[in-house]
Backbone as CSV, one residue per row, in Angstrom:
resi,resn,N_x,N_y,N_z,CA_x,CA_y,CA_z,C_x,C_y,C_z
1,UNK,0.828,-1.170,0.000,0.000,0.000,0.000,0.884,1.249,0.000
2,UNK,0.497,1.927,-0.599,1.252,3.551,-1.182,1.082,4.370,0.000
3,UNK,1.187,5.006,0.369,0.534,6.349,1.018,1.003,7.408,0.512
4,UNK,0.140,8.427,0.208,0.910,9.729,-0.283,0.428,11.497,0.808
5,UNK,1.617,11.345,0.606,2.376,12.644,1.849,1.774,13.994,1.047
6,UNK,1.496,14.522,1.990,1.170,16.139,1.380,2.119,16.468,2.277
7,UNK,3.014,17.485,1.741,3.713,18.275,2.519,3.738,19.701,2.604
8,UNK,3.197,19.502,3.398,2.894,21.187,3.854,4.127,21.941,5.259
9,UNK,4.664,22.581,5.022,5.496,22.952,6.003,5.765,24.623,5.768
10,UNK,6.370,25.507,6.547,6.440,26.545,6.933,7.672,27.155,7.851
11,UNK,8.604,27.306,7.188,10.359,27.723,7.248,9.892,29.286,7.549
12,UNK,10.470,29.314,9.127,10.777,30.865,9.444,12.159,30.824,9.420
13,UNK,12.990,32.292,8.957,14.263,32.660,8.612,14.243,33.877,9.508
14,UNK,15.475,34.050,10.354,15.628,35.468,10.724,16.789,36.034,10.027
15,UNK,16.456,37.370,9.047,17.065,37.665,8.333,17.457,38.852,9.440
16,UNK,18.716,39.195,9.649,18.759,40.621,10.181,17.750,40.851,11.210
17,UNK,17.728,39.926,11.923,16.989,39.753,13.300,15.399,39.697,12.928
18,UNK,15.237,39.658,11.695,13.433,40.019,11.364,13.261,38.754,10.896
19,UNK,12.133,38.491,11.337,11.449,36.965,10.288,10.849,37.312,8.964
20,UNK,10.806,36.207,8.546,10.998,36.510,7.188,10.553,34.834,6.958
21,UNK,8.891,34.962,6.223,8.744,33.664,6.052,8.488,33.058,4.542
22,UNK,8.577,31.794,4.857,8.380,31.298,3.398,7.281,30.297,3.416
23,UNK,6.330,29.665,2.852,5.601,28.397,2.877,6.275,27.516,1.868
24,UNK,5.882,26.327,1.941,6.354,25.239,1.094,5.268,24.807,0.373
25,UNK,4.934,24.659,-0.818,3.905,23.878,-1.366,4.068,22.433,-1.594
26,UNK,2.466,21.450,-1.778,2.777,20.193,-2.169,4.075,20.028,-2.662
27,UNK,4.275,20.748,-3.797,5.535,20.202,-4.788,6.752,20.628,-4.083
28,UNK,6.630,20.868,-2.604,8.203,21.094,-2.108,9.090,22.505,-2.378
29,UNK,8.080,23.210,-3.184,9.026,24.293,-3.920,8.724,25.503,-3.013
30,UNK,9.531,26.078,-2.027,9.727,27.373,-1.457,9.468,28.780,-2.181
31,UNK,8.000,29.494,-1.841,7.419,30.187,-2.597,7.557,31.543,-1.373
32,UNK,7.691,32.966,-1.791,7.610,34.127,-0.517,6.034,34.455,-0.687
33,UNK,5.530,34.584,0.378,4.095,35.199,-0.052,4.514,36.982,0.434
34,UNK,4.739,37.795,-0.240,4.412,39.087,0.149,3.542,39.304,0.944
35,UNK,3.122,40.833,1.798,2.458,40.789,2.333,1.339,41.789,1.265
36,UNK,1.974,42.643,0.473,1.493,43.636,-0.402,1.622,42.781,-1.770
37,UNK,1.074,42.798,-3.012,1.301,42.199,-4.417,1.679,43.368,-5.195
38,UNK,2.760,43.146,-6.042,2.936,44.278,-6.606,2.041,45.454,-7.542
39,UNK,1.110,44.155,-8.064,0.011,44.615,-8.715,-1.016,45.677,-7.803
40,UNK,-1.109,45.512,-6.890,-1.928,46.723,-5.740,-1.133,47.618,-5.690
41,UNK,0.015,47.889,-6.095,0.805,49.189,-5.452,0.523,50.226,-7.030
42,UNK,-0.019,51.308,-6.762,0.029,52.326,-7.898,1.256,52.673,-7.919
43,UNK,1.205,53.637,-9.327,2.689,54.504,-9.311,2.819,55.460,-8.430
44,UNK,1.651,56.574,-7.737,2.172,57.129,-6.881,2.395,56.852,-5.217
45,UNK,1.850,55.277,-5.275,2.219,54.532,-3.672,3.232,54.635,-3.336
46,UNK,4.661,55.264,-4.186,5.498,54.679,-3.606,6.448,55.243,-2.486
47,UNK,5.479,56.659,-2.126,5.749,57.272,-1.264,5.194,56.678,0.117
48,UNK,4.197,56.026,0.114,3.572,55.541,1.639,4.639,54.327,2.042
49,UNK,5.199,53.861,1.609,6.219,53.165,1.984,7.289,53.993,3.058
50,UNK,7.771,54.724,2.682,8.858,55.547,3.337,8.321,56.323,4.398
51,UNK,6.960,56.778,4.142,6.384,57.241,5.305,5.502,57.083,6.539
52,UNK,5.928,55.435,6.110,5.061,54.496,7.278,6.221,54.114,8.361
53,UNK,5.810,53.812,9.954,6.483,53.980,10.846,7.181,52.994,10.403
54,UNK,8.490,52.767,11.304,9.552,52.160,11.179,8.927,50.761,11.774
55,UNK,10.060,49.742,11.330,9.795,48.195,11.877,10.704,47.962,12.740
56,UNK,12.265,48.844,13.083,13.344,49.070,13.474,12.618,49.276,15.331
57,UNK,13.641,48.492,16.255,13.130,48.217,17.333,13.616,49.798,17.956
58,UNK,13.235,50.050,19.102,13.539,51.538,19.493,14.641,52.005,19.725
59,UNK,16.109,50.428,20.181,16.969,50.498,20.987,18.218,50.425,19.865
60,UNK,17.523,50.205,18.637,18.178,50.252,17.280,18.384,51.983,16.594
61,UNK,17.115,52.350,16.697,16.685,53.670,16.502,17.945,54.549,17.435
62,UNK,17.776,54.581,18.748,18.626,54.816,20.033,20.542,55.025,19.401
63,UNK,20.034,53.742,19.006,21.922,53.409,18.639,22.361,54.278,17.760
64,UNK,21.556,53.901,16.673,21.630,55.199,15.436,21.517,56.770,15.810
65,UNK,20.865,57.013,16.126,21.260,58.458,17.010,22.287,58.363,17.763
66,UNK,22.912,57.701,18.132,24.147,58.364,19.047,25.211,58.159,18.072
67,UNK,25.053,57.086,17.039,26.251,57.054,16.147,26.159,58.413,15.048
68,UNK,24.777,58.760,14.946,24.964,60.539,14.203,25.631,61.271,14.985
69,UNK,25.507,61.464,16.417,26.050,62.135,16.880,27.673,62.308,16.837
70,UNK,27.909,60.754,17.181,29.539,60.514,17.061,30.396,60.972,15.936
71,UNK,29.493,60.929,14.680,29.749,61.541,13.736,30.007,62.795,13.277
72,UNK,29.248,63.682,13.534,28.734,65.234,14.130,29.929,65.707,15.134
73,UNK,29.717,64.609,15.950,31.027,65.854,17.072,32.524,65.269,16.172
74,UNK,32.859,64.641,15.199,33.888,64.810,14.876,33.891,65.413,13.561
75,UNK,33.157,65.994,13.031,33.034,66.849,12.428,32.658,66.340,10.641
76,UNK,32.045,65.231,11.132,31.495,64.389,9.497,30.328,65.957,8.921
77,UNK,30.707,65.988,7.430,29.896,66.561,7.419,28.277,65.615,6.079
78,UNK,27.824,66.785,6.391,26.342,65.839,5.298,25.801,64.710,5.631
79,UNK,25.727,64.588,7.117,25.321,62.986,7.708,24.107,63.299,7.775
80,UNK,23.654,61.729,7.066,22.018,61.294,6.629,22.017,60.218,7.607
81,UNK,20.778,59.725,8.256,20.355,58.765,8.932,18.817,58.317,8.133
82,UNK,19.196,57.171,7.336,18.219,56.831,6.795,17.501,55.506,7.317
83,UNK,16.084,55.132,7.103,15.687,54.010,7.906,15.218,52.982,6.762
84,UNK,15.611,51.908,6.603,15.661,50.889,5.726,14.983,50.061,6.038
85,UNK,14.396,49.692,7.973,13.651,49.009,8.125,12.450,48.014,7.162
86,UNK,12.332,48.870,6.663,10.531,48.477,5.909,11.295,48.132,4.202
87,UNK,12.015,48.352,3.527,12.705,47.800,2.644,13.725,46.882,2.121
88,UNK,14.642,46.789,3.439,15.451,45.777,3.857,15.809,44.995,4.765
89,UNK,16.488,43.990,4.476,16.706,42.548,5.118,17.679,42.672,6.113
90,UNK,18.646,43.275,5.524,19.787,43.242,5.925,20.388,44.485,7.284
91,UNK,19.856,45.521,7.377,20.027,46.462,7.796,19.072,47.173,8.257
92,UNK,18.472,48.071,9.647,17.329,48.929,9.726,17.847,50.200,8.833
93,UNK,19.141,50.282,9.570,19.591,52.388,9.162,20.584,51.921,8.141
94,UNK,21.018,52.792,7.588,21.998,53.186,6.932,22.731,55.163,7.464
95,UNK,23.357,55.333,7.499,24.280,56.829,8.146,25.362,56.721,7.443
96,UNK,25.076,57.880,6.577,25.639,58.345,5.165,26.698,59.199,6.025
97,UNK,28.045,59.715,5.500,28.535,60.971,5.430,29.717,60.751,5.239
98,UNK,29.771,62.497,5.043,30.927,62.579,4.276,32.390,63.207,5.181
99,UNK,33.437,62.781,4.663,34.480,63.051,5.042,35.447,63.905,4.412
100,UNK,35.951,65.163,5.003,36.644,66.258,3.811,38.194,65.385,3.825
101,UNK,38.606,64.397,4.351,40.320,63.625,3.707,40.489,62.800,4.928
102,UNK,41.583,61.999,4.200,41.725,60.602,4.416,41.825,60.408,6.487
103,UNK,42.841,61.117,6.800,42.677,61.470,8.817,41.524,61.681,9.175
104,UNK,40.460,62.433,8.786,39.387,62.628,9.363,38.467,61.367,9.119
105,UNK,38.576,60.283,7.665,37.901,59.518,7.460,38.053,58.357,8.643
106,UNK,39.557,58.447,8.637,40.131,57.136,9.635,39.740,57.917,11.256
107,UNK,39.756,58.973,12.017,39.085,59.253,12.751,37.372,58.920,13.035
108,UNK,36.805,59.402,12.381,35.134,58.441,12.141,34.842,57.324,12.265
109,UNK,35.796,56.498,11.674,35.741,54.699,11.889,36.256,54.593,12.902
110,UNK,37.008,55.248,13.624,37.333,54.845,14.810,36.494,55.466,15.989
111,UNK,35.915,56.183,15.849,35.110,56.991,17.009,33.858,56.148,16.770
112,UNK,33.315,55.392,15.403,32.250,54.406,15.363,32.381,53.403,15.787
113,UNK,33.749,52.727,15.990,33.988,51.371,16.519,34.239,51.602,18.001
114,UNK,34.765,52.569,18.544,34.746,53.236,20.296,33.026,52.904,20.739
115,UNK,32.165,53.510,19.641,31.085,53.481,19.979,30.244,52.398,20.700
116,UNK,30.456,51.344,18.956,29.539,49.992,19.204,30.640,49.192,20.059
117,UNK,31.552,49.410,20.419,32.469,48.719,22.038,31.514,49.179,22.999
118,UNK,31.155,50.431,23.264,30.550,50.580,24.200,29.190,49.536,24.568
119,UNK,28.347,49.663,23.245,27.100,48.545,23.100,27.448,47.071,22.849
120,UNK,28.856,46.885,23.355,28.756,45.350,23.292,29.012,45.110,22.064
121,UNK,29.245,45.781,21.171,29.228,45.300,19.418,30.478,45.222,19.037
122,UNK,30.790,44.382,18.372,32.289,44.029,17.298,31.717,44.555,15.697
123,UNK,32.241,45.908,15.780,32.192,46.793,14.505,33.032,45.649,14.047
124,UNK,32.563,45.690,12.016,32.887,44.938,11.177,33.501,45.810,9.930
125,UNK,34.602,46.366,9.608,34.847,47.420,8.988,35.651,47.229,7.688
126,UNK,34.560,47.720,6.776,34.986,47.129,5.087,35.697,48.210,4.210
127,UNK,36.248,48.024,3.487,37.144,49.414,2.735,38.265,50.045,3.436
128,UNK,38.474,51.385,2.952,39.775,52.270,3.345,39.559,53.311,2.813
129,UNK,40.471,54.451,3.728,39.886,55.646,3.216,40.615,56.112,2.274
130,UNK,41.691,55.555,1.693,42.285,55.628,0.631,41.438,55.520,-0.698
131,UNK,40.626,54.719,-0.319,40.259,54.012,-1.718,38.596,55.022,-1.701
132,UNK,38.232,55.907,-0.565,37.072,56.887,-0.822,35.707,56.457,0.323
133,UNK,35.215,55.323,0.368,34.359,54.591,1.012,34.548,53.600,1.796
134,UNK,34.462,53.840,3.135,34.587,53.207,4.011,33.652,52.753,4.899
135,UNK,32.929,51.283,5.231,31.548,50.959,5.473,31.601,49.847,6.627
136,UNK,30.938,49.952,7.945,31.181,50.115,8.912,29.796,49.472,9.630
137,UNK,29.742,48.414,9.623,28.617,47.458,10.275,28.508,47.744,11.338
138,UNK,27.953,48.024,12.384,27.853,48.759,13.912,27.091,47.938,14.554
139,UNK,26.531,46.716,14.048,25.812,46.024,15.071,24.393,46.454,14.984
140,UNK,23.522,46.207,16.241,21.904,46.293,15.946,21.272,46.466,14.656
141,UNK,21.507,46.337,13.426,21.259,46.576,12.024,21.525,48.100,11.612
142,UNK,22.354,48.119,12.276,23.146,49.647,11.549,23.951,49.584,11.059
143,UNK,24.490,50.377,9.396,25.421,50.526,8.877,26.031,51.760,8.665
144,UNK,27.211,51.851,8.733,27.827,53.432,8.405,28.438,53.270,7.592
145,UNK,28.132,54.342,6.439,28.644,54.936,5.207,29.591,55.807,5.331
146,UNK,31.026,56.009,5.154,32.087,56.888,5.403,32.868,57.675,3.916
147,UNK,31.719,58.422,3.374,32.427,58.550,2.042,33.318,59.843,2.128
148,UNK,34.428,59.940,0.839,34.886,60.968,0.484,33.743,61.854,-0.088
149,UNK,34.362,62.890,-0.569,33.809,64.018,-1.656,32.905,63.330,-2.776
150,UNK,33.945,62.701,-3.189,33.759,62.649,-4.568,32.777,61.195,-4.730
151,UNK,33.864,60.254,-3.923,32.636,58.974,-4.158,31.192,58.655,-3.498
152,UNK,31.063,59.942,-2.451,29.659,60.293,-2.112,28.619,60.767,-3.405
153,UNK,29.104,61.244,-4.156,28.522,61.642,-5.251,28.742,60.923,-6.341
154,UNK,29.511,59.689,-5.957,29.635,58.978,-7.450,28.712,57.592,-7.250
155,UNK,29.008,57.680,-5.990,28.150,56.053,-5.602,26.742,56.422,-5.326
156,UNK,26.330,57.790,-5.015,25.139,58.192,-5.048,24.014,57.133,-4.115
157,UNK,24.406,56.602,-2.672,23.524,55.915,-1.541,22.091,56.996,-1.506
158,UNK,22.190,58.023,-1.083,20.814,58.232,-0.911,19.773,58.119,-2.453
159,UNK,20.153,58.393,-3.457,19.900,58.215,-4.352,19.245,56.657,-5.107
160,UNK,20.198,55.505,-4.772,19.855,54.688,-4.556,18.578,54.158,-3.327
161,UNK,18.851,54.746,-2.551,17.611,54.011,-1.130,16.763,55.379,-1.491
162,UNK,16.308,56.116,-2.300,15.084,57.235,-2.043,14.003,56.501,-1.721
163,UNK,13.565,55.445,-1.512,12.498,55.062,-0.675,12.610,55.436,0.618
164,UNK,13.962,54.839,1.179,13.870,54.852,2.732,13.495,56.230,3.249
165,UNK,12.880,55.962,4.376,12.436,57.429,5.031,14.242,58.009,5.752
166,UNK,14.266,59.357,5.265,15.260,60.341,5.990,14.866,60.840,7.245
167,UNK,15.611,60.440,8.451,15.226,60.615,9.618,15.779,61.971,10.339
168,UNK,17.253,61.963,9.654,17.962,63.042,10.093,19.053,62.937,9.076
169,UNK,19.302,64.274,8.909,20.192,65.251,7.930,20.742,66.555,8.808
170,UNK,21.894,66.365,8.574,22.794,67.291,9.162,23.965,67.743,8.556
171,UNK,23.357,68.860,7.999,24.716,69.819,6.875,25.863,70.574,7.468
């Protein structure tokens, strides 16, 4: 006698501390159900996205403000604190800014990694300031952006994330 299995099952993933689920159908094949279909979203929806509250926990939010700050008192200038929560996996914030040369860049990464020591965090620190962009994992789903002049404007981050809501800007 045969028996035949329906398999139905239901894989939670924590992506960047968020769940993130998938269902399985009969045929085994791992399908995402959105929660929105793309087909419901008009062309001008795509502002209620960015201006819906954050998914970012408060103590994340918290962190990110003090790492603008850290930024700020050493004199980063053009720091953006953007919230990615609601668009990405990987990250709540992103904290853009810019650096006028290479000492002040390597000052910033280091006053960001003083920081997340304080919160218990092992900053993860990618690039050099030689090379323009320097990017700076901080723990709780924060990332810091450490650009020069020029590759702030060449790599164009806010430009890229104009969904995410801008929380704070500081010229």
């Amino acid at each position: 006698m045969r028996r035949e299995s329906s398999l139905q099952c239901a894989v939670y993933l924590t992506i960047a501390h968020r769940p993130f689920r998938l269902r399985g159908s009969k045929e085994a094949g791992l399908i995402h159900e959105p929660e929105v279909h793309p087909e419901e979203i008009a062309a001008g929806d795509e502002l209620a996205i960015a201006d819906a509250p954050t998914l970012a926990s408060s103590a994340a939010s918290e962190y990110a403000h003090e790492l603008v700050d850290v930024l700020v008192d050493r004199q980063a200038s053009d720091v953006v604190l953007l919230d990615l929560s609601r668009l990405a996996a990987f990250a709540d914030f992103f904290i853009v800014a810019t650096s006028d040369n290479i000492r002040q860049a390597r000052a910033l990464v280091d006053s960001v990694d003083e920081c997340a020591t304080l919160h218990d965090e092992n900053a993860r620190i990618e690039g050099s300031a030689d090379e323009g962009w320097i990017l700076v994992d901080a723990g709780h789903g924060v990332i810091v952006h450490v650009f020069s002049v020029e590759a702030r404007v060449y790599y164009n981050l806010e430009g890229l994330w104009r969904r995410a809501q801008e929380i704070v800007r500081i010229q």
